[in-house]
C-alpha positions in Angstrom: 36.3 23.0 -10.2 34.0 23.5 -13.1 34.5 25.9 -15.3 32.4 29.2 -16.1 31.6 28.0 -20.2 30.6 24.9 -18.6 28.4 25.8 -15.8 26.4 28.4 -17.6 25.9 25.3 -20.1 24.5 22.9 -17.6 22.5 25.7 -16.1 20.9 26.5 -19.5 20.5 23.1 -19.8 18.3 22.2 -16.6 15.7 25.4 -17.4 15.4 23.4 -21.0 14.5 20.2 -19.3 12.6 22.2 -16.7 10.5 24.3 -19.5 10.1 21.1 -22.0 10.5 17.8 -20.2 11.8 14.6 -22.2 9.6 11.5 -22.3 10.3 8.8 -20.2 13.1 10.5 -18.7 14.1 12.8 -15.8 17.0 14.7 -15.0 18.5 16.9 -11.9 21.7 18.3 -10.9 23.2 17.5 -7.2 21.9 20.7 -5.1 25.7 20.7 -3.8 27.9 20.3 -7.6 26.5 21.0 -10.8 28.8 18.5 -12.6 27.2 15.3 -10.9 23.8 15.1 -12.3 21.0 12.5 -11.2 18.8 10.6 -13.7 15.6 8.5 -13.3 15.2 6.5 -16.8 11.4 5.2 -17.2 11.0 1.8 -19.3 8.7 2.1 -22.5 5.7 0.1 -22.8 5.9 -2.8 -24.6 9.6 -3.4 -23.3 10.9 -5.9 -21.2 11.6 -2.5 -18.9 7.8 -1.8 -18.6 6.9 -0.4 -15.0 10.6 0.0 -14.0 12.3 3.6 -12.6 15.7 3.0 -13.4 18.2 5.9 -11.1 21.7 6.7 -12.1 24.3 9.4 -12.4 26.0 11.1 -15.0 29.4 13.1 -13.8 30.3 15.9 -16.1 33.7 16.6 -16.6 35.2 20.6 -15.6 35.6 21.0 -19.3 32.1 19.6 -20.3 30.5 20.4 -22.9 33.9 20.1 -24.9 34.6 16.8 -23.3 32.4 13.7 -22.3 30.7 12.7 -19.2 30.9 9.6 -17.0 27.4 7.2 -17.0 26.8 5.0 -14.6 23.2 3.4 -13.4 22.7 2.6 -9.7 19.3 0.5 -9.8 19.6 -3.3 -10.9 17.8 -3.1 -14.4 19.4 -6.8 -16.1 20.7 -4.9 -19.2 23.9 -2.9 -17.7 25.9 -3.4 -14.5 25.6 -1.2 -11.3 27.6 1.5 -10.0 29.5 0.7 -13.3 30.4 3.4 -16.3 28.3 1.6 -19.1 30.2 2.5 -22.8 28.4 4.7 -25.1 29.5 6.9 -28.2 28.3 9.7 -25.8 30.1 9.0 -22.3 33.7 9.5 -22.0 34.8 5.7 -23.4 34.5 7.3 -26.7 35.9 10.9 -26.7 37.1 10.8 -30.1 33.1 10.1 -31.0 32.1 13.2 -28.5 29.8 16.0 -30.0 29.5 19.7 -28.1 26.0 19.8 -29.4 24.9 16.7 -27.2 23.5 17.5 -24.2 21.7 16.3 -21.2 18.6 14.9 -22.6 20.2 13.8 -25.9 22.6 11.5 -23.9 19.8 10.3 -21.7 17.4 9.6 -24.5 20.7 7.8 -26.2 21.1 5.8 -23.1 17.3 4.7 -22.9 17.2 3.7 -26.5 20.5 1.9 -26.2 19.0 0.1 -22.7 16.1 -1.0 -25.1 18.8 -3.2 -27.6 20.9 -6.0 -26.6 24.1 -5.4 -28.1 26.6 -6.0 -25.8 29.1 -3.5 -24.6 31.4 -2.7 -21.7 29.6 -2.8 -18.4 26.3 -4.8 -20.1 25.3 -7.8 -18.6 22.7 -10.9 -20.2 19.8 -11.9 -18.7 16.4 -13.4 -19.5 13.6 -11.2 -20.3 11.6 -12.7 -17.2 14.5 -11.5 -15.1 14.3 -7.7 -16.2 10.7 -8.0 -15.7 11.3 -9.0 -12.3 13.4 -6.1 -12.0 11.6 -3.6 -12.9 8.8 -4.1 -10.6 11.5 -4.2 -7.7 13.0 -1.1 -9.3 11.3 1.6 -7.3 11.0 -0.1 -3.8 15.0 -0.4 -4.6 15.1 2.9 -5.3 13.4 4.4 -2.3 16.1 2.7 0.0 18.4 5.0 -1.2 18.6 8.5 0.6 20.0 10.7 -2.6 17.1 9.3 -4.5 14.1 10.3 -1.9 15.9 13.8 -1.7 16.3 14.7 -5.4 12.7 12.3 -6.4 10.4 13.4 -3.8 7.6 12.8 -6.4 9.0 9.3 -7.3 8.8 8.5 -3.5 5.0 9.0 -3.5 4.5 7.4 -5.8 5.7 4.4 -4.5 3.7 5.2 -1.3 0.3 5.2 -4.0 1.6 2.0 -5.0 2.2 -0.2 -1.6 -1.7 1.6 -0.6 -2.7 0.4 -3.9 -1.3 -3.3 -3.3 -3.1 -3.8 0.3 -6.0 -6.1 0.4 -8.9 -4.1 0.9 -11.3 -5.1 4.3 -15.0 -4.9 2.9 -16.9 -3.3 5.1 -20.7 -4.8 6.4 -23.6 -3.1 5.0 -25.3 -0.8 7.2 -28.5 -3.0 7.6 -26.1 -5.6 9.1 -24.2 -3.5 11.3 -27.5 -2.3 12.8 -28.5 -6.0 13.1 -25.3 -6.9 15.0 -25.8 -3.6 17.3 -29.3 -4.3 17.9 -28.9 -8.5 18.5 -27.3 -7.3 22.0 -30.3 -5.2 23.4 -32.4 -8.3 22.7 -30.9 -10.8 24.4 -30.8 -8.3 27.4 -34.1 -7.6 26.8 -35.1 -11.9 26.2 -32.5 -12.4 29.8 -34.2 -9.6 32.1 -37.7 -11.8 30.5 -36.2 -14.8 32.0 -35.4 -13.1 35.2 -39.0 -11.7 36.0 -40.0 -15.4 34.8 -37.6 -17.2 37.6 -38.6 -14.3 40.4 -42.3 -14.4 39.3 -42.6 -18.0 39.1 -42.7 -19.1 43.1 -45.7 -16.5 44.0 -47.5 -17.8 41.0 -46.6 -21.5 42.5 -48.3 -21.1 45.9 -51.0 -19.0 44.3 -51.7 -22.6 42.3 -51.4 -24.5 45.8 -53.9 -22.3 47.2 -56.1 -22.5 44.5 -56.1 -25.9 44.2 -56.2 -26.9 48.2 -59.2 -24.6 48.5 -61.8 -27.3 47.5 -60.3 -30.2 49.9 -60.6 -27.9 52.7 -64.5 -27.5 51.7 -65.2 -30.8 51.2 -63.8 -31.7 54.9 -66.5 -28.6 56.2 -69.0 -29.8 54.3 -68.4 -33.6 55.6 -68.4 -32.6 58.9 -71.7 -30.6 58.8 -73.3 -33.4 57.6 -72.5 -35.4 60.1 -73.0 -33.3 62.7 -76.5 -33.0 61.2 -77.1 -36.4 61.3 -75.8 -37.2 65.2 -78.8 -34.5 65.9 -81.7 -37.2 66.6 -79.2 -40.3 68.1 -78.4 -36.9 70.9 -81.9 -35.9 71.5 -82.9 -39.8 72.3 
């Protein structure tokens, strides 16, 4: 149970961070106990951290601000170990080091510009600078998996959501010209097939029109043989 000095400090505390933010960093208290605190760390430009959101915790103690609070960092970042209290003169390794007049965004600006150097210390880890690169791309998707995260970081959530829209390979649409070509290319060959059609059902009358026209003349040359004939019988009949 916290105490009454301590919550009133922690509450003070939040309308500070609420009324004049910290760079790079972000800070909220659990909406169910004031003492454990959730923290998204942003790497600086320039850094081997660059593009990453790093989420972790910091549990104050019931006595806080006279004693010091627990760190810990949840997201895989290559420079401390997860779910692990990482040692700072301003977490509770070092109480004998612990100053009342730190507060939330002095020990979070402490713990970003520690995460920047490579000392070692309990709960670091050593990796390449590739690897933490490779991290901190990962670091958000990671981050969104987790449920406490997408409730207390709504705005860290969309912006993940910006970033996977961002990443999808963009169809390119036809200009309109060629749209209209493709629509109109099917009412042509209707129009070139229904052609054909009329061709195929005109094509027969036309044929016997041709037979007519050309068995015509035969049929006048046999009259016309005939008559003369007949005309020349005429005198071999009257004999």
């Amino acid at each position: 149970m916290a105490e009454k000095a301590c919550v009133k400090r922690l509450q003070k505390e939040y309308r500070a961070l609420c009324k004049e933010p910290v760079s790079h960093v972000v800070a909220r208290p659990s909406p169910n106990d004031i003492l454990e605190w959730h923290y998204v760390l942003e790497g600086s430009e320039g850094t081997p951290f660059a593009g990453g959101y790093y989420y972790g915790k910091i549990k104050f103690p019931p006595e806080y601000p006279f004693k010091p609070p627990g760190i810990s960092m949840t997201t895989p970042n290559g420079r401390f170990m997860t779910q692990k209290k990482i040692c700072l003169s301003m977490s509770d390794f070092h109480p004998e080091s612990w100053n009342p007049m730190w507060s939330v965004s002095s020990i979070l600006t402490g713990l970003l510009s520690f995460m920047m150097d490579t000392s070692p210390t309990t709960g670091s880890v050593n990796t390449t600078v590739a690897e933490k690169q490779r991290l901190a791309k990962a670091s958000l998707a990671f981050n969104c998996k987790n449920a406490t995260f997408k409730k207390i970081f709504p705005e860290y959530v969309e912006k993940f959501e910006q970033q996977r829209l961002a990443e999808q390979p963009i169809v390119e649409e036809k200009p309109v010209a060629a749209k209209q070509e493709e629509n109109s290319q099917p009412l042509l060959d209707k129009k070139d097939n229904k052609r054909d059609e009329v061709k195929r059902v005109e094509t027969p009358k036309e044929a016997v029109k041709q037979a007519k026209k050309q068995s015509f003349p035969t049929w006048m040359v046999v009259l016309l043989v005939s008559f003369v004939g007949l005309v020349m019988a005429l005198p071999l009949l009257q004999l």
